[in-house]
N, C-alpha and C positions, 0 to 999 in steps of 0.2 A: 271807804273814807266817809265820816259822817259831815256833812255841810252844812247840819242847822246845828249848830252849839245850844241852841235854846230847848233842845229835843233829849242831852245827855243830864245825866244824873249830875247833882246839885254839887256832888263832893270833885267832880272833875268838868264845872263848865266854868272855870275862871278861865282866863286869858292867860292861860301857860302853857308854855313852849312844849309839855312834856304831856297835854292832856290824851295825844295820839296811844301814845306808849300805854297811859291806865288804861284807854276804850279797849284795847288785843289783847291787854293781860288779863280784864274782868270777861273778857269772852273766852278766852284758849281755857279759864278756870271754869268757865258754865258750860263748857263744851265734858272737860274731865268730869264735872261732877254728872251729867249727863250718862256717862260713859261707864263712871261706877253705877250707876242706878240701874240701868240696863245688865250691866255684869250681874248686878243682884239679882235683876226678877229672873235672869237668866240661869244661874242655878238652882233660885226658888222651882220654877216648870221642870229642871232639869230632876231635883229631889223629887217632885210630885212625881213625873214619871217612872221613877226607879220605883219607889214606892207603892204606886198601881203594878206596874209588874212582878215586881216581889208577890204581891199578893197575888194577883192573878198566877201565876205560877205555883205557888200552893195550893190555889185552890184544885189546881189542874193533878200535881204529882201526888199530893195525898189522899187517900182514898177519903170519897163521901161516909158520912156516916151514918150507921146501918139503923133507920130509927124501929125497925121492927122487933131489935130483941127485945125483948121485956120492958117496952117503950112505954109499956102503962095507956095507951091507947084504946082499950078493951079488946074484945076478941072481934076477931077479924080471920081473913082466906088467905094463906102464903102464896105468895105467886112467885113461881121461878119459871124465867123463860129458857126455852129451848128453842133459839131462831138461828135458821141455817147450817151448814154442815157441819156436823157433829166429828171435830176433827184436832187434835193438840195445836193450841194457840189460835184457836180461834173461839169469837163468844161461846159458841155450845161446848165448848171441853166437858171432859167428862170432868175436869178439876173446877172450873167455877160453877157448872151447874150441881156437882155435889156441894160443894160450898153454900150454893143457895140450899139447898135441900138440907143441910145439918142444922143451918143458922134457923131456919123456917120450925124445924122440929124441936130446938131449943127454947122457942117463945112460948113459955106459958097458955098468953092469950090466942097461937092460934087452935083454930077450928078444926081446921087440915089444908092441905096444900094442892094446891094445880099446879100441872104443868103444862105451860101454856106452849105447843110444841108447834111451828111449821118447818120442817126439816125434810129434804130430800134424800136423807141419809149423811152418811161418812165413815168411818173406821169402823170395826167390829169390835175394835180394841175399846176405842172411847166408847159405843155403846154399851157396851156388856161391863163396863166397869159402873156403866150409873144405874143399866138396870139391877147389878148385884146391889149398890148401896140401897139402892130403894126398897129390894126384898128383906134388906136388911134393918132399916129403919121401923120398916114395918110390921119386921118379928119385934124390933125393940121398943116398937108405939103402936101395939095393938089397936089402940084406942083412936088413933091418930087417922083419915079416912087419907088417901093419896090417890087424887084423879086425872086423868088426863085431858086437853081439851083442845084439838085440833080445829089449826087453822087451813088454811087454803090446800098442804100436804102435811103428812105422815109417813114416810115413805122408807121403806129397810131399815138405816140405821135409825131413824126415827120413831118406826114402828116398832122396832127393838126396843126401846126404852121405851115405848107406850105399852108394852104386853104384862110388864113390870107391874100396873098401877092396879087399885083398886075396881076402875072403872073405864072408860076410853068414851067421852062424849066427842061428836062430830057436825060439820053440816052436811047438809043433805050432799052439796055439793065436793064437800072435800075430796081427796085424793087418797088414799090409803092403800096399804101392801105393799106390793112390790118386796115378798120376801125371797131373798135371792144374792148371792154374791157376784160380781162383776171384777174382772181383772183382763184392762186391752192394753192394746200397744199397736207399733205399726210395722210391715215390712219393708225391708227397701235392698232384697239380696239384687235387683241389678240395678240399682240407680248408678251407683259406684263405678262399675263397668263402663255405663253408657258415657258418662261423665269423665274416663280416664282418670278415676280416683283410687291409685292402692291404700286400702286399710292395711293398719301394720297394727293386730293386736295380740297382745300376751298376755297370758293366766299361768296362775297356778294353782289346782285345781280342773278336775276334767268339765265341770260344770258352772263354774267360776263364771263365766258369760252366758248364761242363762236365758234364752229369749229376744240373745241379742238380735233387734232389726236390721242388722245388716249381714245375719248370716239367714242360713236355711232353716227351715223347721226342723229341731231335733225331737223326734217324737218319743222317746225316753223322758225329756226334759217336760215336754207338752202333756205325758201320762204323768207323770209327779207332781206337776202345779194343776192339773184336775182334780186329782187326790187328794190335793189341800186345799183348792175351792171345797170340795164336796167338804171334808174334815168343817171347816167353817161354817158352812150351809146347814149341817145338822146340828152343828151348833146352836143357828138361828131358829132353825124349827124347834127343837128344844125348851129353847128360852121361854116362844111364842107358846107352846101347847102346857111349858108349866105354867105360865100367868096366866095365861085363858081359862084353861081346862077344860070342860065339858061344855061351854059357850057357842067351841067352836061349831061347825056344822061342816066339817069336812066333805062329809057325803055328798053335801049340795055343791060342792067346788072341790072336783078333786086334785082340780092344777093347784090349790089355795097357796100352795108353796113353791110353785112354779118362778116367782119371779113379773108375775100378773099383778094391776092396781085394778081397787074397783074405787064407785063412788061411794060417801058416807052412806048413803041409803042402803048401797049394795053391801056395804061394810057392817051394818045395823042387821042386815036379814042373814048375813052369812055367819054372826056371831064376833065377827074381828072387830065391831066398836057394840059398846048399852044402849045408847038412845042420841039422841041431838040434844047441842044446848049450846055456849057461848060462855066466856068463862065470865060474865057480868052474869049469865041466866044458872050458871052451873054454884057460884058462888051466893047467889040468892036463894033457888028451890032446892039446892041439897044440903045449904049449910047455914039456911035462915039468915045470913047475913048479907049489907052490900058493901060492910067496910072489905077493903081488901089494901094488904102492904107486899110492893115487890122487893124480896128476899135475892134477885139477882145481883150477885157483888157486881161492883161498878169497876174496870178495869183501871188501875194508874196511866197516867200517860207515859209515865216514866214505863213503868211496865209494858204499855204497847208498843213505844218507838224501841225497847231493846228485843222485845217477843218479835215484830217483826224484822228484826235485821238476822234475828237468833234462825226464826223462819224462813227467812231466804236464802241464809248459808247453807241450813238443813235441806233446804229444795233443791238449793245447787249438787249439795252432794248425793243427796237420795232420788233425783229426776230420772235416773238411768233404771233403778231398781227396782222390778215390777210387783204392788201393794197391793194387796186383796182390796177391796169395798165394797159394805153392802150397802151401794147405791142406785 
């Protein structure tokens, strides 16, 4: 209730009976148009935000783009990384790290390319698919130098696609070797027992359950997946002594294929890396230059959230299956 009349607007402070009525109706209308105003900036933030996401969200699902092909940049050192296990759907694939290695060799202005590798290993499969592209680029770019340049490891499947290259620089400290296949698992013929647990399992096929941990060692079974470790392992030695060649220094390490790491230093005297360097020092004293562009494709996110879900189904079904590695 307003009590001072001398306080209301001019068009409603005479002395009438109905001046109550105007005061609610010019407020309930300054209240509404309030209420629009609000409604507006309200879907104004609400656009802005859809908006920012949109974009944000493309920037994320569509690939960055690759400024190193024929970017006009001048010449420059390719860099394609090779970090961590070297395994399908994960960064080291053999698929994006050929990818960097095509795109790298397509650029006019590069010089040639490192691979800038710390790897503990992973599949034989994915290594030997990147060391053949490499030998293969490199019949098709003579001209083109392809080095390697480890970090902290190099290690089986890593070292596998370092035997590939031109040259293998290291540090003193690095980790390298480890040429060797590995395939475990566990037993558990009496847990079951102890536990009052009947397994109730059926095959078809007399070998169909292969390995499985909760029967006995069948040593039939255990002489046939030796057989194909070794098949694999000479694989690796292989790989290792065509890309080496005469570098190596066997004699002075005759375990060299054992399945043994030594350090860079020890890697540099037994012939398994050339010399130390860093790929900032490798890309300056062996290729005059310090521009350097990395040729690693950048994964989609879209990409990653369906490769991982694609990955875990895969691991659901394949976890029972025992998988060579030369890790």
């Amino acid at each position: 209730m307003v009590e001072n009349k001398q306080d209301l607007p001019e068009d409603i402070a005479e002395n009438s009976p109905g001046w109550e009525k105007s005061v609610l109706e010019k407020l309930a209308f300054a209240a509404i148009d309030e209420q629009k105003a609000a409604r507006r900036w309200g879907i104004f933030f609400k656009l802005l935000t859809f908006a920012y996401l949109t974009v944000a969200l493309g920037i994320a699902v569509y690939p960055k783009f690759k400024e190193g092909i024929d970017s006009g940049t001048g010449e420059h050192v390719a860099i394609v990384d090779v970090l961590g296990q070297i395994v399908q759907g994960e960064a080291a694939s053999a698929d994006t790290v050929i990818e960097g290695l095509r795109d790298a060799a397509k650029d006019k202005n590069t010089k040639g390319i490192i691979l800038n590798i710390n790897s503990p290993g992973g599949s034989p499969v994915q290594s030997a698919y990147i060391y053949d592209e490499i030998r293969r680029l490199k019949a098709e770019h003579p001209q083109l130098p392809i080095y390697a340049v480890v970090g902290d490891m190099c290690a089986s499947g890593g070292y596998y696609v370092a035997s590939a290259t031109d040259k293998i620089f290291v540090n003193q400290a690095s980790i390298i070797g480890s040429i060797g296949v590995i395939m475990n698992g566990f037993g558990f013929t009496n847990v079951l027992d102890k536990l009052g647990v009947e397994r109730r399992l059926l095959t078809a096929g007399a070998h169909k359950a292969m390995l499985d941990p909760f029967s006995p060692v069948n040593q039939q079974e255990s002489k046939h997946m030796q057989s194909l470790l070794d098949q694999v392992h000479q694989q690796f030695i292989g790989a290792v002594r065509e890309g080496r060649g005469k570098r190596l220094k066997e004699t002075d390490a005759p375990d060299m294929f054992s399945g043994l790491i030594w350090t860079g230093t020890e890697g540099v005297r037994l012939g398994l890396a050339d010399d130390f360097g860093s790929v900032d020092s490798v890309a300056r004293d062996q290729f005059g230059t310090e521009e350097k562009i990395n040729f690693t494709p950048q994964e989609r996110l879209i990409d990653r959230l369906a490769g991982k879900f694609g990955a875990s189904f895969g691991h659901a079904i394949a976890s029972s299956l025992p998988i060579p590695a030369i890790q």
